[in-house]
SEROLO-116074 format. One record per residue (C-alpha): residue number from 1; residue in three letters; x, y, z. Coordinates in pm, 1 decimal. Layout:
BEGIN
<rec num="NUM" residu="ALA" X="X" Y="Y" Z="Z"/>
...
END
This chain:
BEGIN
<rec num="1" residu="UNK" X="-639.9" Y="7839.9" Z="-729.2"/>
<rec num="2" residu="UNK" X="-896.0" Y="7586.0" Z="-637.4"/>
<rec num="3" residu="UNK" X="-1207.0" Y="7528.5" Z="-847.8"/>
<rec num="4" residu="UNK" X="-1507.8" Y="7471.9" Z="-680.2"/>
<rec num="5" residu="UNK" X="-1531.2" Y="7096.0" Z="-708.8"/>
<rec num="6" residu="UNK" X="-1175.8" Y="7101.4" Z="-526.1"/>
<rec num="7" residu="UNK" X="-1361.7" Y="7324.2" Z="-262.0"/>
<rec num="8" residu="UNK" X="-1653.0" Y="7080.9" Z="-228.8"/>
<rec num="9" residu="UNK" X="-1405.3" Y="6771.6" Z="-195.4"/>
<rec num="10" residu="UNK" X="-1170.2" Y="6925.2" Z="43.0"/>
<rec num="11" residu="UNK" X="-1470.0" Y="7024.2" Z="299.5"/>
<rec num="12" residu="UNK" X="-1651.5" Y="6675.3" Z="285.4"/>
<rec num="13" residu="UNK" X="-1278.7" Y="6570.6" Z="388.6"/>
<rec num="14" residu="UNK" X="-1250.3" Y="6813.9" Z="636.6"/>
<rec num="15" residu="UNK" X="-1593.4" Y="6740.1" Z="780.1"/>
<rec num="16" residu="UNK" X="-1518.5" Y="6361.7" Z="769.4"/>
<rec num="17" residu="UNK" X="-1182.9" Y="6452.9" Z="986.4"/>
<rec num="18" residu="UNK" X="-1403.7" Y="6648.0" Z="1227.7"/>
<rec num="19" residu="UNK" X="-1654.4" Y="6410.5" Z="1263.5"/>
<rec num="20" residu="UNK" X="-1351.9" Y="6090.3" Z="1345.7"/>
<rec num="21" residu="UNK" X="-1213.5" Y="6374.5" Z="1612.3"/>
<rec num="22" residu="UNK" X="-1521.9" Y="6424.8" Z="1759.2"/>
<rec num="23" residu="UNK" X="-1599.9" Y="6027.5" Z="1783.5"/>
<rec num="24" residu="UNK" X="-1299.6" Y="6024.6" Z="1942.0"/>
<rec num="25" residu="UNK" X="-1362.0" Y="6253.1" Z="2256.6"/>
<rec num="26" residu="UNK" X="-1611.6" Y="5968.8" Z="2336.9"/>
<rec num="27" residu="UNK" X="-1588.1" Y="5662.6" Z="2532.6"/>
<rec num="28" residu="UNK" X="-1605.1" Y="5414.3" Z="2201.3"/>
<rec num="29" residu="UNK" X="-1616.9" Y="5064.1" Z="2233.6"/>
<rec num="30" residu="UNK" X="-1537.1" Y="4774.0" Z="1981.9"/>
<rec num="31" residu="UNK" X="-1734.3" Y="4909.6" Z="1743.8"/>
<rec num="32" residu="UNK" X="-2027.5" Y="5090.6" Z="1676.2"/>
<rec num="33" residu="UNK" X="-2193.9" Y="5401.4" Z="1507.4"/>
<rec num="34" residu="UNK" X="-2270.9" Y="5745.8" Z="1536.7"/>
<rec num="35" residu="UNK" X="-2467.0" Y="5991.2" Z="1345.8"/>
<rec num="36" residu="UNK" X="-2436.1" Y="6328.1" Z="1267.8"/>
<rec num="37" residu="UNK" X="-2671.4" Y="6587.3" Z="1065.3"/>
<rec num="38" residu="UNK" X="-2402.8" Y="6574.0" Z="791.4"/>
<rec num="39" residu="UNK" X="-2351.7" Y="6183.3" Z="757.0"/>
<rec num="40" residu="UNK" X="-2304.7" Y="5839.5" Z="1019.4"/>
<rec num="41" residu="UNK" X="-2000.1" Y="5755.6" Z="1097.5"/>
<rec num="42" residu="UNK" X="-1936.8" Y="5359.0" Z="1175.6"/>
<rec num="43" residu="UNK" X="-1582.2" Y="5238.4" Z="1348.7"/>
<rec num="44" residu="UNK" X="-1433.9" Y="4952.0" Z="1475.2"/>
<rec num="45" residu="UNK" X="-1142.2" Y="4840.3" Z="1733.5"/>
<rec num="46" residu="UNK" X="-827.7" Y="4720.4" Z="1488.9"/>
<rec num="47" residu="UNK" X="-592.5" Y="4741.0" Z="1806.6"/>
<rec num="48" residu="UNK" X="-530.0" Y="4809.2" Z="2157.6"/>
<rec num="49" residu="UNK" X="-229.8" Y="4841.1" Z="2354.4"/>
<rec num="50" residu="UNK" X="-332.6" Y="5059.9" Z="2650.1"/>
<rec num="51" residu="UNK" X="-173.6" Y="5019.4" Z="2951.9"/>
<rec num="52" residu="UNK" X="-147.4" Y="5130.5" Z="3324.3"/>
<rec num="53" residu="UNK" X="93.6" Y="5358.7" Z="3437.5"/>
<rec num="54" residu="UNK" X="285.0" Y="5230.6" Z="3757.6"/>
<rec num="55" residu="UNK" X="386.5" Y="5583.2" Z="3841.1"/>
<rec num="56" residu="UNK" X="76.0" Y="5751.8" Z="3909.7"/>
<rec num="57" residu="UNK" X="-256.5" Y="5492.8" Z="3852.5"/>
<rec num="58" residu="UNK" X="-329.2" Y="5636.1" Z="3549.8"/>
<rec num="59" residu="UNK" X="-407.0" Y="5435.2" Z="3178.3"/>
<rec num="60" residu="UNK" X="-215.4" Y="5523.5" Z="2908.0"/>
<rec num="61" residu="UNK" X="-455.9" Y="5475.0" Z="2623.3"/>
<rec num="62" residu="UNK" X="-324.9" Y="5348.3" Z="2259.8"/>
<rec num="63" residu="UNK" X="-625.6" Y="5217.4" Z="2053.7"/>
<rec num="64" residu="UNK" X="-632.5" Y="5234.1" Z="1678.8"/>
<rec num="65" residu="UNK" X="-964.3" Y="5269.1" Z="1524.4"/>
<rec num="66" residu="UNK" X="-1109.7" Y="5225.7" Z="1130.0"/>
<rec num="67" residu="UNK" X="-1394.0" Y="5467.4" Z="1095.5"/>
<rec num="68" residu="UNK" X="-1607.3" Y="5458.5" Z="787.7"/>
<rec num="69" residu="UNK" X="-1761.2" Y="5790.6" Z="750.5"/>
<rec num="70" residu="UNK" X="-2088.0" Y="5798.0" Z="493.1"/>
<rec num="71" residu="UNK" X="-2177.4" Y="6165.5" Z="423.6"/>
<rec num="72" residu="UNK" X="-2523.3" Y="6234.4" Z="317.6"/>
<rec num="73" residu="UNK" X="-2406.2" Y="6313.5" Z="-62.0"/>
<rec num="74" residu="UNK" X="-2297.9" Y="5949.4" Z="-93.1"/>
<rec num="75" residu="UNK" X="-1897.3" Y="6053.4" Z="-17.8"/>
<rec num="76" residu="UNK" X="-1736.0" Y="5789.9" Z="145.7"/>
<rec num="77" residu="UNK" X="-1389.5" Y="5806.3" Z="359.6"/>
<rec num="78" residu="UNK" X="-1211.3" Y="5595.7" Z="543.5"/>
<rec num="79" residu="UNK" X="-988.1" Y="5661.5" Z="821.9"/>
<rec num="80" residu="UNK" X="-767.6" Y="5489.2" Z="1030.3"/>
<rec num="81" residu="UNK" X="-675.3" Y="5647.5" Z="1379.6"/>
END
């Protein structure tokens, strides 16, 4: 069983996952921020390998980002993607 302080800590992570997936759906560039009502979120470019596919004009996107998520309690995560 969990105790609440595990509770706490394991839906600041969750929230910190949730807010790099929705950072995601967007059209990022090098690097940047975005802010949320729970925290900012700050990421940058570490690498890209995307490529064009000769088969049907479409880009095969493979970019690997750091985000550094601040949540407004002071939590901090880090997470690479």
């Amino acid at each position: 069983m969990l105790t609440a302080q595990q509770l706490k800590i394991e839906k600041e992570r969750l929230t910190a996952e949730l807010m790099v997936s929705l950072a995601l759906k967007k059209d990022l560039k090098t690097s940047g921020q975005l802010n949320f009502d729970c925290g900012n979120l700050t990421y940058k470019l570490l690498t890209d390998l995307s490529a064009d596919s000769t088969s049907g004009g479409q880009t095969v996107s493979n970019k690997t980002y750091c985000f550094d998520v601040r949540l407004k309690d002071g939590r901090i995560y880090q997470i690479v993607k």
